[in-house]
C-alpha positions, 0 to 999 in steps of 0.5 A, spaced: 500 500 500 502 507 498 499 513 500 500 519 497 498 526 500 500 532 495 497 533 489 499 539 484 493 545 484 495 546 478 493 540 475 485 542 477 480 540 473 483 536 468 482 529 465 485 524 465 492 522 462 493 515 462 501 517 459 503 522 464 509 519 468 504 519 475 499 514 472 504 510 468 507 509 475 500 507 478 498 503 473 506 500 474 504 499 482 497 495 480 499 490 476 504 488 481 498 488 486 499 495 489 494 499 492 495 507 491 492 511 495 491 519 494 489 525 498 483 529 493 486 535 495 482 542 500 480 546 495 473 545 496 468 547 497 467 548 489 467 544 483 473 542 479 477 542 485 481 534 486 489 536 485 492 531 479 489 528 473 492 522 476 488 521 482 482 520 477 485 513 475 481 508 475 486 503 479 487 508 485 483 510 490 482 518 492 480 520 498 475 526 501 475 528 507 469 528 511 468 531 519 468 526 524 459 527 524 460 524 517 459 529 513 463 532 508 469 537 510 468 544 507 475 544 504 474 538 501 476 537 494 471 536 489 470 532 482 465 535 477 457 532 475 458 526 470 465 528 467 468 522 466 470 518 459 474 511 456 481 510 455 485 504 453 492 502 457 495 496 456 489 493 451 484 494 456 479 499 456 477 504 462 473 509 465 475 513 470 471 519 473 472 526 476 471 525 483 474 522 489 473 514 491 469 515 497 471 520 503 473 519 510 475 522 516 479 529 515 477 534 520 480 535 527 485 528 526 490 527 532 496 525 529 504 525 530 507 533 531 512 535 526 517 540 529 515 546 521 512 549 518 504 547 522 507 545 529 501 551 532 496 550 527 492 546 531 493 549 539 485 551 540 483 544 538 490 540 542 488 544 548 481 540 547 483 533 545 490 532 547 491 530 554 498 537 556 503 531 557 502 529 550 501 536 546 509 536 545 509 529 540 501 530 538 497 535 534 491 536 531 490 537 523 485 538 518 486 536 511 484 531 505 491 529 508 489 526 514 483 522 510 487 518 505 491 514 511 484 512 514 484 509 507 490 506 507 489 503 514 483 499 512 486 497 506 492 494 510 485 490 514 482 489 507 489 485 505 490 482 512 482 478 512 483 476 504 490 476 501 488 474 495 484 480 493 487 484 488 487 492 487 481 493 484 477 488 488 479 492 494 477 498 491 470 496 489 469 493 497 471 499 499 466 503 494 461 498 495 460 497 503 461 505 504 454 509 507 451 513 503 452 521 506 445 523 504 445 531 502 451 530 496 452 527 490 459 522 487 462 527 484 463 530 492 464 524 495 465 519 492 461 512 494 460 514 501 463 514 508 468 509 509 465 503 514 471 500 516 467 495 520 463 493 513 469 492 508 472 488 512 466 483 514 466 483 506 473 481 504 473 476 510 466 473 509 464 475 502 459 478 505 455 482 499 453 490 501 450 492 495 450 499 492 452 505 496 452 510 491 449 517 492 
């Protein structure tokens, strides 16, 4: 598993380019049964937001951030309605879409402090959620780069309850066991809220959710 939390804001609102270096080296880690994963972006709250060509792969899974009451954090970054087409990689035909996979935990998120440049971002909210004695070694962060490793981390269960399964497959239990986030469409959010619990009741028991698609 690879989890990639930068993205280029000028690369916004493009479409997919199966040749550029990034998805040539995705596409390069799927075949090998690697999954990528890849922060949306905090451009939000308009459309056309999601920060690389390159997180619109069909073979990765981009993430959204969402508040911990499971809605959709403002800044997150956003795809564009029905934006999507075909390409042929490979031999073999994909759709990709301008959207993020699905969305996941990112505002407010207690995790390791580093020295710069964002040491005192968080201090109103570390006051709240950070025992003092810990303050020097945590912090609180906001940001689609603190949704993509949530992903990440279920995707390392996903892979432990079933080692068989392949990047895509993963990918379609990750869409398919998330909860609807009612009020948004796919272009937002995705698929939906990741649920943990449900992906790795799919992938250990072949336990079929539907679909959870806006």
């Amino acid at each position: 598993i690879i989890t990639n939390s930068w993205g280029d804001t000028g690369d916004s609102g493009t479409d997919f380019d199966p040749y550029n270096p990034i998805n040539i080296a995705t596409k390069a880690l799927y075949d090998r049964g690697i999954v990528t994963v890849f922060s949306a972006g905090n451009s939000g709250p308009a459309d056309s937001t999601i920060t690389g060509n390159y997180k619109k792969a069909p073979w990765v899974i981009t993430v959204a951030a969402g508040t911990k009451q499971g809605q959709l954090a403002e800044f997150s970054s956003r795809g564009v309605k029905g934006k999507g087409g075909t390409v042929v990689v490979d031999g073999e035909a994909w759709n990709w879409e301008d959207r993020p996979t699905v969305t996941s935990p990112g505002q407010a998120i207690v995790s390791t402090r580093v020295v710069s440049p964002v040491a005192s971002l968080g201090a109103p909210d570390d006051a709240v959620n950070i025992p003092p004695a810990y303050i020097p070694f945590y912090t609180t962060m906001s940001g689609t780069s603190m949704a993509a490793p949530h992903v990440a981390g279920i995707v390392a269960l996903l892979l432990d309850a079933n080692p068989q399964l392949s990047p895509l497959e993963v990918k379609q239990i990750v869409e398919q066991t998330a909860s609807n986030m009612p009020g948004y469409e796919t272009w937002e959010t995705g698929s939906g809220y990741v649920n943990a619990f449900a992906a790795v009741d799919a992938a250990f028991t072949s336990q079929s959710y539907g679909s959870t698609l806006n």
